[in-house]
C-alpha positions in Angstrom: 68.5 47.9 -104.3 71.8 45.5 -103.6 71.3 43.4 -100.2 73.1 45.3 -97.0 73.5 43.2 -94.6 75.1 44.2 -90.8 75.2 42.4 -87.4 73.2 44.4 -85.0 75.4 43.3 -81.9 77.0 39.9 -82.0 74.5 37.3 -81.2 71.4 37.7 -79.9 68.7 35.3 -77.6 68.3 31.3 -77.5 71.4 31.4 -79.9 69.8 33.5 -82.2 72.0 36.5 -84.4 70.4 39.7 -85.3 71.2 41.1 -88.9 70.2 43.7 -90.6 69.0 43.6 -94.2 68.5 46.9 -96.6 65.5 45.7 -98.6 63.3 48.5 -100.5 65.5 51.3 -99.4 64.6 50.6 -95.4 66.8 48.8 -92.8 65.2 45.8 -91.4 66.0 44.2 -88.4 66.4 40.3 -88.9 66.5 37.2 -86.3 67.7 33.7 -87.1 68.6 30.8 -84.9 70.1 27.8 -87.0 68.6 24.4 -86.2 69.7 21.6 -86.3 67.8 19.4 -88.8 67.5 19.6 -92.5 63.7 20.7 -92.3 62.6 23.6 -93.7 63.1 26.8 -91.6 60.2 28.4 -90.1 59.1 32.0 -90.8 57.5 33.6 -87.9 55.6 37.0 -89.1 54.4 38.2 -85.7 51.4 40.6 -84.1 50.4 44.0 -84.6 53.4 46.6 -83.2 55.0 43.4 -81.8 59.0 43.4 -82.3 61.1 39.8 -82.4 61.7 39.9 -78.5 57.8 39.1 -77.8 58.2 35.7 -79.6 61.2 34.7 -77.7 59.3 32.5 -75.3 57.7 30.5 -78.6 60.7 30.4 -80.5 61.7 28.0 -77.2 59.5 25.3 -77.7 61.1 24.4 -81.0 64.7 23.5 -80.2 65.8 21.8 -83.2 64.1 23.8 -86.0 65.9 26.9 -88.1 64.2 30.0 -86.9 63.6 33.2 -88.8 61.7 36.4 -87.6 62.3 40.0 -88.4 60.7 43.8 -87.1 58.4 45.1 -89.6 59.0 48.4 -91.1 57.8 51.0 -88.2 58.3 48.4 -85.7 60.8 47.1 -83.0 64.6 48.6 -84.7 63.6 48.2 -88.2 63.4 51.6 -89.9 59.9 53.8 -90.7 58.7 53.8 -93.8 58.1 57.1 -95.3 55.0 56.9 -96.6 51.7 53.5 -96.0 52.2 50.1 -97.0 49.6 47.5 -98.3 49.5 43.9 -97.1 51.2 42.9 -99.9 53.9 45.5 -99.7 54.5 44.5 -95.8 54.8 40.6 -97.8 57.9 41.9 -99.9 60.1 42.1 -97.3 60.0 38.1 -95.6 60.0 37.0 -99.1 63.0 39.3 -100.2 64.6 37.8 -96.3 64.4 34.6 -97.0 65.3 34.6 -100.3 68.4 36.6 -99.1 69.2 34.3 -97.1 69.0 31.6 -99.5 65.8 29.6 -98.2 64.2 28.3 -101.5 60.9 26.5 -99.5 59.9 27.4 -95.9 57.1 27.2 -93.6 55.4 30.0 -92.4 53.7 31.3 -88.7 51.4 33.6 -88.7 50.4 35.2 -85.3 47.1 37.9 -85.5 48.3 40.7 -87.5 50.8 38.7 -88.8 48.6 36.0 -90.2 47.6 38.3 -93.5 51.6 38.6 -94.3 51.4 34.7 -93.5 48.3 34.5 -95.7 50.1 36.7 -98.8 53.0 34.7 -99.0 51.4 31.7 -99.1 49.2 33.3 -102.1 52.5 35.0 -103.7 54.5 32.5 -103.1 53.2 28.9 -103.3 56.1 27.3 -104.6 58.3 28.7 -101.4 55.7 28.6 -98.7 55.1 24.6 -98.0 53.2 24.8 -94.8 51.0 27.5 -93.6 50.1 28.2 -89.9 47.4 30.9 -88.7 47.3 31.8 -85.2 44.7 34.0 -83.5 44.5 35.0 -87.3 41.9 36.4 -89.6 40.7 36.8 -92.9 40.9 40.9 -92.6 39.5 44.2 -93.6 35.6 43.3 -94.6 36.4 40.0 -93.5 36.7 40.3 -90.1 34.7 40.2 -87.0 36.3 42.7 -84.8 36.5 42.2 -81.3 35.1 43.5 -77.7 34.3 47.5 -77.9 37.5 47.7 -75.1 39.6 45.7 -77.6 38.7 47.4 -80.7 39.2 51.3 -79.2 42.8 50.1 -77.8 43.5 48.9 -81.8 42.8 52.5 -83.1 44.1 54.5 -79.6 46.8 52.8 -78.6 47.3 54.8 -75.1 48.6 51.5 -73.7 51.9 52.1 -75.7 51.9 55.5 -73.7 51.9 54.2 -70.3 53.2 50.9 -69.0 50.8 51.2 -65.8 47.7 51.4 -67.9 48.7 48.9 -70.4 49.1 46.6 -67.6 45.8 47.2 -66.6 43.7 47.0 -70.2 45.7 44.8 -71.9 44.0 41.9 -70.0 40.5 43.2 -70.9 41.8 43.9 -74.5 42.9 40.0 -74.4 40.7 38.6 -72.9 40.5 34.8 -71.2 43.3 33.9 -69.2 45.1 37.5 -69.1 41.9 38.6 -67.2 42.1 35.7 -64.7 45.7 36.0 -64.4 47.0 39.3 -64.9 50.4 38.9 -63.8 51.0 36.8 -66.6 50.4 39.2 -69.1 52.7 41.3 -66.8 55.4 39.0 -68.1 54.3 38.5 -71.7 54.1 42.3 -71.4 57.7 42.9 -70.2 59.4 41.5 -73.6 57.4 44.5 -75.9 59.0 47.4 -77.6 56.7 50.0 -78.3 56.2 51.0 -81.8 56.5 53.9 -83.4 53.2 55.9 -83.9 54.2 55.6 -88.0 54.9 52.0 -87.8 51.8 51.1 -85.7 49.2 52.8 -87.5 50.3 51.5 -90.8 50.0 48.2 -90.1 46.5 49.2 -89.0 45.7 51.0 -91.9 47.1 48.2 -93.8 44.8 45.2 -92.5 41.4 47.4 -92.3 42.4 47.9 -96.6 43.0 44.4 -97.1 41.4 41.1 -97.2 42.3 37.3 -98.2 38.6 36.4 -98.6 39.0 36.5 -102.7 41.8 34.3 -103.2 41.6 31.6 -99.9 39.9 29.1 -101.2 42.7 28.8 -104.0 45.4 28.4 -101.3 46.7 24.5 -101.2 49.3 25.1 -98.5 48.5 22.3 -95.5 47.4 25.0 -93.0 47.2 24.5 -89.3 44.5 27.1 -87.7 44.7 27.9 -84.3 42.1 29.7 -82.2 41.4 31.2 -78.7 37.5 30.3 -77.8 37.6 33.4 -75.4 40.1 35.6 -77.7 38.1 39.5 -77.1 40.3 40.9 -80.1 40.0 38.4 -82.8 37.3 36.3 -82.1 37.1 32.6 -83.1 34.5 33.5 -85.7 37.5 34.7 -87.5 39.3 31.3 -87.5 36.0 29.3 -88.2 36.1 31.2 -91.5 39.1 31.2 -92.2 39.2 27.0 -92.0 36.0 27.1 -94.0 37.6 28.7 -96.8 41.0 27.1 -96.8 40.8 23.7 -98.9 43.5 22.1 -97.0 43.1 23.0 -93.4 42.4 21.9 -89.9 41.6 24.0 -86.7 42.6 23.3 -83.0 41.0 25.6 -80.5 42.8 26.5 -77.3 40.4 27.4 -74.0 42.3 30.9 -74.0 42.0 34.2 -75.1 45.0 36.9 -77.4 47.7 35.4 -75.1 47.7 32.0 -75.9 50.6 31.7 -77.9 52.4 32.7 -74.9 50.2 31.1 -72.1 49.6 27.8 -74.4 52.8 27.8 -75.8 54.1 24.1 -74.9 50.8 23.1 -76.1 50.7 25.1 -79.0 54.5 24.2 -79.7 54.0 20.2 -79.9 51.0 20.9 -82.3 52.9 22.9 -84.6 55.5 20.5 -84.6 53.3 17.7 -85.2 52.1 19.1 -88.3 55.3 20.5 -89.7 56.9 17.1 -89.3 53.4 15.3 -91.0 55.0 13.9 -94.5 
């Protein structure tokens, strides 16, 4: 189908624009923030049901670096799909994005759900995907260790999308680490979301229980930067251990913090992935 492509309302945040892009017959909501160096633009594919706006305290810690991010189908004000993606379906649409826009090599981010899209295009696309990061990632379906019982029935009932008051209170315990200690910082992690649709959320869910890297990792050569939460209670750092294991090229830096630390670590986590992107 040709390439649509429509501002969504002028600019948007941190001197970002919103577009959208018509790719496989669905409208797809697209960030990008120009940098200002020559590097290679990095891809952020986020979290499961998360939309751009959750990532705009991360997107600040790099300043000079072209930025793209985008709503998966279902999620945030991209469009619902009419009927379940795979993993490598979901993968289509960043590689048709930043082909669109006319990106021959980037880098990617992957953050929890996100890191199997991150994982995909690295397999898909090796000669477009130079670096590879996996945050609070894992190696999915089979190959995952699934988190605490409280964080696991929250993945398959999502009542906190339902209620603002009880997300508030069990998205701490679902997180775990710092977000128990200090709820009122997942309040304002928490303030940024959009909720999902019910469509949208459960196919990503359906999607990453079907679907597992494990097969093809060890044949990724992507540099890869692992990043782990020792007290993450929804994907714990068993996840990442394996996932470093099974990656040829790859290193693993783990953060004394649970699901949020890409928000609550993020200055930290922001100089380490900027070390590495800028490592010849």
């Amino acid at each position: 189908m040709a390439a649509s492509a429509v501002s969504e309302h002028g600019t948007g945040q941190h001197d970002g624009v919103f577009h959208t892009e018509t790719i496989e017959g669905l409208a797809i909501r697209v960030y990008c923030r120009a940098g200002k160096t020559s590097e290679p633009p990095l891809l952020i594919c986020n979290g499961l049901g998360q939309a751009v706006e959750i990532l705009y305290p991360l997107i600040e810690q790099f300043p000079d670096r072209t930025i793209v991010a985008f709503d998966v189908p279902g999620v945030g004000r991209s469009e619902i799909p009419e009927n379940g993606l795979t993993i490598p379906e979901y993968a289509r649409f960043p590689a048709q994005i930043m082909e669109r826009l006319g990106h021959d090599q980037y880098d990617v981010l992957g953050i929890s759900w996100g890191g199997s899209l991150a994982q995909q295009l690295a397999h898909d696309h090796p000669d477009r995907c130079r670096k590879l990061i996996l945050s609070i990632a894992s190696a999915g379906g089979l190959g995952s260790w699934w988190g605490s019982p409280i964080a696991l029935s929250e993945i398959f009932f999502p009542l906190r999308y339902a209620n603002k008051a009880y997300g508030n209170m069990i998205g701490p315990w679902m997180y775990g680490g710092e977000a128990i200690l200090q709820p009122e910082m997942f309040k304002e992690y928490a303030k940024l979301a959009i909720a999902p649709s019910r469509e949208g959320y459960y196919g990503q869910v359906r999607a990453i229980c079907g679907w597992t890297s494990l097969p093809w990792l060890h044949k990724l050569k992507q540099p890869t930067q692992i990043i782990a939460g020792a007290l993450d209670a929804l994907i714990p750092i068993a996840n990442q251990m394996l996932l470093a294991s099974q990656l040829p090229d790859a290193r693993l830096k783990v953060y004394p913090a649970g699901h949020l630390l890409m928000y609550s670590h993020r200055e930290d986590v922001g100089r380490l992935i900027t070390r590495f992107l800028n490592e010849g």
